[in-house]
TORDO-562099 format. One line per field, with one value per residue (C-alpha): x, z, y; residue number from 1. Coordinates in nm, 4 decimals, always signed. Last residue first. Example, Ala and Ser with C-alpha at 12.3 -4.5 7.8 and 13.67 -1.06 7.14 Angstrom:
2
xx: c(+1.3670	+1.2300)
zz: c(+0.7140	+0.7800)
yy: c(-0.1060	-0.4500)
num: c(2	1)
//
This chain:
195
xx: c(+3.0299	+3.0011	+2.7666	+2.7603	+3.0590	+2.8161	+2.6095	+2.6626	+2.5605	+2.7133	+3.0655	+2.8574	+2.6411	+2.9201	+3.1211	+2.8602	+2.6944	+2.8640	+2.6813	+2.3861	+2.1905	+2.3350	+2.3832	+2.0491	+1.9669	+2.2010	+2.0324	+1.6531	+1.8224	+1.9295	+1.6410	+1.4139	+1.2751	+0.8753	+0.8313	+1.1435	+1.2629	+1.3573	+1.3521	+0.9257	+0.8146	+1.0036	+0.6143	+0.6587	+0.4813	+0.7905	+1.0088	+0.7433	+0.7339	+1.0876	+1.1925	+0.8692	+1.0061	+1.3800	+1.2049	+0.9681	+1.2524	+1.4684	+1.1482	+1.3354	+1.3527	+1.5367	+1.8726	+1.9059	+1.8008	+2.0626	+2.1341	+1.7889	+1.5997	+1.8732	+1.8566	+1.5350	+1.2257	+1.0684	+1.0971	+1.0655	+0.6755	+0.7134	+0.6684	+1.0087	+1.0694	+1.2882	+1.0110	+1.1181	+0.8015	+0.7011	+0.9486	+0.9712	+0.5819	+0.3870	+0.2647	+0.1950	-0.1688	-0.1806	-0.3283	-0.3645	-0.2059	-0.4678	-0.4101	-0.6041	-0.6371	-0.9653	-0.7906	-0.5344	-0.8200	-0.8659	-0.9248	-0.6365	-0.6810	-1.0153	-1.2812	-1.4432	-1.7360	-1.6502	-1.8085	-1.5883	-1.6962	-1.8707	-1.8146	-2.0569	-2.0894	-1.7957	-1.5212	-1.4072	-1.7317	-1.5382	-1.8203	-1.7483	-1.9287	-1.7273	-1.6957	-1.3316	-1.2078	-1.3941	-1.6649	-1.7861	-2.1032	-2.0962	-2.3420	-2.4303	-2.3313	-2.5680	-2.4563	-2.3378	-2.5661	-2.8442	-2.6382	-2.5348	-2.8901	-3.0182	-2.7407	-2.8687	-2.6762	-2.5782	-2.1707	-2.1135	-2.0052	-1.9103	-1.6826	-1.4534	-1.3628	-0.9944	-0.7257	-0.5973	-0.2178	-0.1433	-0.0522	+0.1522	+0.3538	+0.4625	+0.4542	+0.5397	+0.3676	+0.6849	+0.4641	+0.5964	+0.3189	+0.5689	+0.6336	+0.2785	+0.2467	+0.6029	+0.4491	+0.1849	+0.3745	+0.5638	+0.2789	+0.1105	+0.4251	+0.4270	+0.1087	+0.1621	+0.4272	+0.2907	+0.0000)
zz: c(+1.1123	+1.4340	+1.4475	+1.5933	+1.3605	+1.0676	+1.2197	+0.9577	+0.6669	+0.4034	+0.3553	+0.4299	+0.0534	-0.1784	-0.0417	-0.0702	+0.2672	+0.4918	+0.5623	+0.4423	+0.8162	+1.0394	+0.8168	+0.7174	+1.0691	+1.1241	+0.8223	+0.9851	+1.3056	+1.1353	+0.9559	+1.3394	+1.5364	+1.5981	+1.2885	+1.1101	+1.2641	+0.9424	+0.7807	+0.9307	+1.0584	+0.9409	+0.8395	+0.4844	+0.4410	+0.5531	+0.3682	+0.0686	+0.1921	+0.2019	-0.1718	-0.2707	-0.1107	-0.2776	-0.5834	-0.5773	-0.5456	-0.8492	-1.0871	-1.0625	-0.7864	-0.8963	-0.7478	-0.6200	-0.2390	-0.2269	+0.0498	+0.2327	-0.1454	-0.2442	+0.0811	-0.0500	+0.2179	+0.3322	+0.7320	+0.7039	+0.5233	+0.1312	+0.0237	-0.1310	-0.2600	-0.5888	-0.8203	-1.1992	-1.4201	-1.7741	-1.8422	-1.4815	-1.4761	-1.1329	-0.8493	-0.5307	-0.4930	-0.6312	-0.3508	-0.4404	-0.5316	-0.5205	-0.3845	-0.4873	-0.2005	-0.2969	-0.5008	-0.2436	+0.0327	+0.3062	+0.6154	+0.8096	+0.6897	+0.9319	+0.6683	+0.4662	+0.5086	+0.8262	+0.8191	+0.9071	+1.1304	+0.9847	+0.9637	+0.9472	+0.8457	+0.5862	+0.6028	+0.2303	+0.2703	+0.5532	+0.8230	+1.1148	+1.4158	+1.7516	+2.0111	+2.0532	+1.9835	+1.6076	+1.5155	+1.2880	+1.3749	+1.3819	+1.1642	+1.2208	+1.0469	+0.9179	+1.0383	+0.9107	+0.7077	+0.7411	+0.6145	+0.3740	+0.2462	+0.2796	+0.0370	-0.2210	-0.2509	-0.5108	-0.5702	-0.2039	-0.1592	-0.5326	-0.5094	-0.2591	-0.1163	-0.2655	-0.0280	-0.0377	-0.0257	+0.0619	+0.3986	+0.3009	+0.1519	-0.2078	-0.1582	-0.5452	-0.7637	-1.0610	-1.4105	-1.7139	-1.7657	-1.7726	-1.4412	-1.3173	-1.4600	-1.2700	-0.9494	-0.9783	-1.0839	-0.7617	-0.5547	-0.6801	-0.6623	-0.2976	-0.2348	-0.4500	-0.2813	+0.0817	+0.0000)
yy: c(+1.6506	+1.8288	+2.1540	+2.4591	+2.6183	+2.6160	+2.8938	+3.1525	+2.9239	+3.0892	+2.9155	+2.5147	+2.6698	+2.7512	+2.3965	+2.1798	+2.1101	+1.7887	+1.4972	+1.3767	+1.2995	+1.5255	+1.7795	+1.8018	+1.8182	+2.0945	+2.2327	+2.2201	+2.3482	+2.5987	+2.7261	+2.7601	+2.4925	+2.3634	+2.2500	+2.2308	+1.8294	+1.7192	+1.3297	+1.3735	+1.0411	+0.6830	+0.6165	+0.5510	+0.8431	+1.0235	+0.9438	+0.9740	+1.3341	+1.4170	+1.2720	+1.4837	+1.7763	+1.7199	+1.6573	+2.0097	+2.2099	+2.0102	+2.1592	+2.4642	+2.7712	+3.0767	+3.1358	+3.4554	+3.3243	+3.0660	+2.9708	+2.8859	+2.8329	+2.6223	+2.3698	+2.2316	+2.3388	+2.0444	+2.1270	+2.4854	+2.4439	+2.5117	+2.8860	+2.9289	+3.2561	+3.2786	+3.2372	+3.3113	+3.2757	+3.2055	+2.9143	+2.8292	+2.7658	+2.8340	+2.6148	+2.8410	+2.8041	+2.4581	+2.2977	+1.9529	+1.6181	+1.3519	+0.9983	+0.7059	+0.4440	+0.2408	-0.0254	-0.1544	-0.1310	+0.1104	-0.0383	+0.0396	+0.3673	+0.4290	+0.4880	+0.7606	+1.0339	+1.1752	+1.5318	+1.8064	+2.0545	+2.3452	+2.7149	+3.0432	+3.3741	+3.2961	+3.5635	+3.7489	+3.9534	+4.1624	+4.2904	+4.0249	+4.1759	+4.3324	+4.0462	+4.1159	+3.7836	+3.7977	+3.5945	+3.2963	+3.1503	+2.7661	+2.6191	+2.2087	+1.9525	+1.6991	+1.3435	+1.0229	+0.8162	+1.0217	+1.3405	+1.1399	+1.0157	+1.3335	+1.4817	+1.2115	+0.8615	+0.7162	+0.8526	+0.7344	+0.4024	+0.3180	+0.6673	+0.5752	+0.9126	+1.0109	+1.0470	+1.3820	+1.4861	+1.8760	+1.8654	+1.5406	+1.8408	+2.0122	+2.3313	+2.4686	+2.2408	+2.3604	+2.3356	+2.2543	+1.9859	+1.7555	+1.8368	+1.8267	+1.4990	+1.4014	+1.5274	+1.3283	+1.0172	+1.0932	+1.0914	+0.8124	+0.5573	+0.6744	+0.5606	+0.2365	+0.2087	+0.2323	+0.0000)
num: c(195	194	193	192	191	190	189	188	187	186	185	184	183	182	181	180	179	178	177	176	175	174	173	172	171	170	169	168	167	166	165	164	163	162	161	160	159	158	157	156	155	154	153	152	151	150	149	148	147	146	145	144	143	142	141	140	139	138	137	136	135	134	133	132	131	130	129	128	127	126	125	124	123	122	121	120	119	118	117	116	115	114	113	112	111	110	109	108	107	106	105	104	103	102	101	100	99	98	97	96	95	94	93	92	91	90	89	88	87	86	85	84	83	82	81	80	79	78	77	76	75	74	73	72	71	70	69	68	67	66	65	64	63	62	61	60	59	58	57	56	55	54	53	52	51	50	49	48	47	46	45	44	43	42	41	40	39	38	37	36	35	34	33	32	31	30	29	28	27	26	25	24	23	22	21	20	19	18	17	16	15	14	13	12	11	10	9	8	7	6	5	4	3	2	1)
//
């Protein structure tokens, strides 16, 4: 089940890719399962709710207790409804991944992007050292190397989520070894850590 999870993912990313498009923020974050479509595709929006539960409104307000006024802010919000299944019981055929959120993605050809918006932890070393350097379909491998590390349940290969950028590189460090040359001569607090 992991490969063929994993096998999704990077043929994703490779559509994308030959596309010409760079995804951008590539992240489990940003991984759906699709619903199993046999299960629910017959049934009216009664017949869900009846199944599971219709969700109620919450009213959306601000910490002061002044009223919302901005039309970009729903007037209400709604927990989740479970439609699927605990993983464990997700079959072989059911588990088609989606690669979404393509906020960020943008063409190389058309664009230069030199900001990285990709959480701390997947970030590719380039866009910390290299901040002239526009980013290349080579950003979105090093987060897709990350995240099938990490669905493969080792956990997260960096620790970035609750440390700062050089912690993420010491970890780096840690576990490839030594920056290249250009990029160990920039990174101020080099002197930190043992290789």
């Amino acid at each position: 089940m992991l490969l063929s999870k994993s096998a999704q993912l990077i043929m994703a990313t490779a559509y994308a890719h030959r596309a010409g498009f760079v995804h951008g923020d590539i992240h489990l974050g940003n991984v759906l399962l699709q619903l199993p479509g046999s299960e629910l595709d017959h049934l009216s929006i009664q017949q869900v709710y009846e199944r599971n539960y219709k969700p109620d409104p919450c009213p959306v307000t601000r910490t002061d207790g002044q009223p919302v006024f901005s039309l970009s802010v729903p007037k209400n919000v709604y927990t989740p409804n479970w439609l699927g299944k605990p993983s464990d019981e997700v079959l072989l055929p059911e588990a088609k991944l989606w690669l979404a959120d393509f906020g960020t993605a943008f063409n190389p050809s058309q664009e230069t992007r030199l900001l990285s918006y990709t959480h701390l932890q997947n970030r590719p070393p380039e866009a910390v050292f290299d901040s002239t350097k526009p980013l290349t379909f080579s950003s979105d491998i090093w987060s897709l190397g990350l995240m099938v590390w990490e669905g493969m349940g080792s956990g997260p290969f960096m620790s970035g989520f609750l440390f700062g950028e050089n912690e993420v590189i010491a970890d780096q460090v840690d576990a490839l070894g030594p920056l290249p040359h250009e990029w160990w001569e920039k990174w101020e607090t080099r002197t930190n850590v043992s290789t």
